[in-house]
C-alpha positions as CSV (number, residue, x, y, z in Angstrom):
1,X,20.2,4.3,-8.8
2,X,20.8,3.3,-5.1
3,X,18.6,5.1,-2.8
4,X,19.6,7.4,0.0
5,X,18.6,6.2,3.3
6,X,17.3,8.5,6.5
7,X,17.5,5.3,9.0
8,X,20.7,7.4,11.0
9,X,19.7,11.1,10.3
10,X,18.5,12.3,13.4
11,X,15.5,14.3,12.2
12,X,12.3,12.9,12.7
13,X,11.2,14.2,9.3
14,X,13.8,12.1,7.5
15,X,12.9,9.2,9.5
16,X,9.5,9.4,8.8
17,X,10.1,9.7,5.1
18,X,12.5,6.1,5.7
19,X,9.4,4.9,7.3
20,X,7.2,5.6,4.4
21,X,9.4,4.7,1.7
22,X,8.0,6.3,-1.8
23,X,5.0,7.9,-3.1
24,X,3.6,4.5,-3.9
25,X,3.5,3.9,-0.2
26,X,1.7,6.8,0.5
27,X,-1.3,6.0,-2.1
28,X,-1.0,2.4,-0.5
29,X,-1.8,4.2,2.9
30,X,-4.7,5.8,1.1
31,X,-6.2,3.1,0.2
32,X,-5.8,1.6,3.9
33,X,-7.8,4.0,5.3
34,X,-10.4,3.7,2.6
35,X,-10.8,-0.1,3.9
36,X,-8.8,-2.0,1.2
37,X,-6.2,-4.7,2.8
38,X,-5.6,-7.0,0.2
39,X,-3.1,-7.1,-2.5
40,X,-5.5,-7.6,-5.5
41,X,-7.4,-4.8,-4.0
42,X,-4.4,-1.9,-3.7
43,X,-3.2,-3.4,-7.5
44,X,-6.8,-3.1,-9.0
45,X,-7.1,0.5,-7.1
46,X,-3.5,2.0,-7.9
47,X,-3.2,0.0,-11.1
48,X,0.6,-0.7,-9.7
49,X,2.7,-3.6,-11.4
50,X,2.4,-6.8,-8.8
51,X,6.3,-6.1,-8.0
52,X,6.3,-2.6,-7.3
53,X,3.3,-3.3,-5.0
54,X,5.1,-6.6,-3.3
55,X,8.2,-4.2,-2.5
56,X,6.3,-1.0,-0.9
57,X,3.9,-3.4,1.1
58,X,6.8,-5.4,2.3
59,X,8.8,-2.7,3.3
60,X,5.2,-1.3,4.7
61,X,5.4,-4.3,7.2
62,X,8.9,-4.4,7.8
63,X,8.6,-0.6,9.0
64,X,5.4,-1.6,11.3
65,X,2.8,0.2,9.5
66,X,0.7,-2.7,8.5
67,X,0.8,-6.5,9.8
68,X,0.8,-9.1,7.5
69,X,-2.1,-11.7,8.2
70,X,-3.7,-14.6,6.9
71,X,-7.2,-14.8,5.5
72,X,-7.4,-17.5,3.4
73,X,-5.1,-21.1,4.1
74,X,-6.2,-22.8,0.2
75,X,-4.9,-20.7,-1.4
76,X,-2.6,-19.0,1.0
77,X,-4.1,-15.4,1.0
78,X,-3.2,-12.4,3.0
79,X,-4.2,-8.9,4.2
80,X,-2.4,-6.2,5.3
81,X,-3.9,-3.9,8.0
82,X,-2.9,-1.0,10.1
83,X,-0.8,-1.5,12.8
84,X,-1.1,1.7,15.3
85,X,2.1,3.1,13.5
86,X,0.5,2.6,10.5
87,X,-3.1,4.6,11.4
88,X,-1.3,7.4,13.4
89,X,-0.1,8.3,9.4
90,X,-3.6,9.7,8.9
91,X,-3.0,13.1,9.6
92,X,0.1,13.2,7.5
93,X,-1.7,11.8,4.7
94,X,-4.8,14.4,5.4
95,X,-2.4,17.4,5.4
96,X,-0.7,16.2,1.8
97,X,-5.0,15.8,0.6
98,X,-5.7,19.0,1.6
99,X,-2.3,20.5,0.1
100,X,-3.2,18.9,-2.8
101,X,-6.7,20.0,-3.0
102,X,-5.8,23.5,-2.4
103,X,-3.2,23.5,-5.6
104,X,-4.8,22.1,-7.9
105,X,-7.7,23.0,-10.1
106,X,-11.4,22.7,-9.0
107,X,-12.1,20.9,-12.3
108,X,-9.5,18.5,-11.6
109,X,-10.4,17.3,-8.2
110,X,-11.8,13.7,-8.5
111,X,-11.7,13.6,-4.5
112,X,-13.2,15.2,-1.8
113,X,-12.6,15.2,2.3
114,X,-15.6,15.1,4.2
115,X,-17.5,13.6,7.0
116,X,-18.0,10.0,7.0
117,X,-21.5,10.4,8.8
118,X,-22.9,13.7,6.9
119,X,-21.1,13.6,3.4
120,X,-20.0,17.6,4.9
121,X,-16.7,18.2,3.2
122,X,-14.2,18.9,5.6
123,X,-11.0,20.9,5.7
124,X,-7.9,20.0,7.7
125,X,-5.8,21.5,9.3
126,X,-2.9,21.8,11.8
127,X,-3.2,22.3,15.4
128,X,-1.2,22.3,18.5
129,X,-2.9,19.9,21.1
130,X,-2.6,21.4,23.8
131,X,-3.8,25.2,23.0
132,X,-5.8,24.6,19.8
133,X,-3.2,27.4,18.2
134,X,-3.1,25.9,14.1
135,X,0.2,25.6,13.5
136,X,1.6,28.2,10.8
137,X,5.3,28.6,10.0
138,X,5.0,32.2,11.8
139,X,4.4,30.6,15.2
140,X,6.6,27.4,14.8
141,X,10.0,26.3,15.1
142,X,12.6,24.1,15.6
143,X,14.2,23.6,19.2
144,X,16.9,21.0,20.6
145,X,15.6,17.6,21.6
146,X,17.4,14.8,23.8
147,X,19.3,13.5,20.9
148,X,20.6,16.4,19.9
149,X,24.3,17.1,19.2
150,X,26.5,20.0,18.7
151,X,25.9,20.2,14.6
152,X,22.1,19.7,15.6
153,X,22.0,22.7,18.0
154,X,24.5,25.0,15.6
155,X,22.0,24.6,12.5
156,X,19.5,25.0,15.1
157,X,21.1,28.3,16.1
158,X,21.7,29.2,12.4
159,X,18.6,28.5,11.8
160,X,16.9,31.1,13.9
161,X,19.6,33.6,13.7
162,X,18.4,33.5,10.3
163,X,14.9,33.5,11.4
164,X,15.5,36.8,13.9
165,X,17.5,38.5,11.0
166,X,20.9,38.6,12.3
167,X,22.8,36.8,9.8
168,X,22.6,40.0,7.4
């Protein structure tokens, strides 16, 4: 089955998701931030088959989330670390760890967030830079940006005539 691609949608959501690629990505990205950057070390953590794992970090590079370099010349060897595209993931990745966390059992939590200096746990969550407000679906919406065109701004409109209750 021939996946959809976002690469022309012009919502940075679906781009994002193009950037990222598949859940196997995601627990690559994981790992990343944990300190693993070599392929025997993402295969032994996610216990992913070598193929699957060549594919997600391929396309991983090829998006500009991690570069591709060389650590060892006999036998060639590489690692795969964080571009600044790559690390500016985090936050998305904390939001889907504390989702997670929140909906699902106590019991079954196997992970934890917290402090890497204290071993505090820590909870995440979303905030506006500039006021500190966390962002809630109740004070957050969508609004035209530069690219947008006139099917953008009409579900736009839609959107929050829905919103204000005038579509009844």
């Amino acid at each position: 089955m021939q996946r959809t691609s976002f690469a022309k949608f012009q919502c940075p959501a679906a781009r994002a998701l193009e950037s990222v690629g598949d859940w196997w990505s995601i627990l690559i990205l994981r790992d990343a931030f944990q300190g693993l950057s070599r392929f025997d070390e993402f295969q032994k953590s996610l216990g992913v088959a070598p193929n699957i794992l060549t594919r997600r970090l391929k396309h991983l590079t090829d998006q500009g989330l991690f570069e591709r370099r060389r650590y060892s010349e006999r036998p060639a060897r590489h690692e795969y670390v964080l571009t600044e595209r790559g690390r500016d993931f985090f936050p998305v990745l904390m939001a889907l760890f504390a989702w997670g966390s929140r909906h699902a059992p106590e019991e079954d939590l196997a992970f934890l967030l917290a402090d890497a200096a204290s071993s505090k746990p820590r909870e995440p969550i979303l905030v506006d830079a500039e006021t500190g407000e966390e962002l809630k679906p109740e004070n957050t919406t969508l609004i035209a940006g530069p690219a947008a065109d006139d099917a953008a701004r009409e579900r736009i409109a839609r959107i929050r005539a829905h919103y204000l209750g005038f579509d009844a």
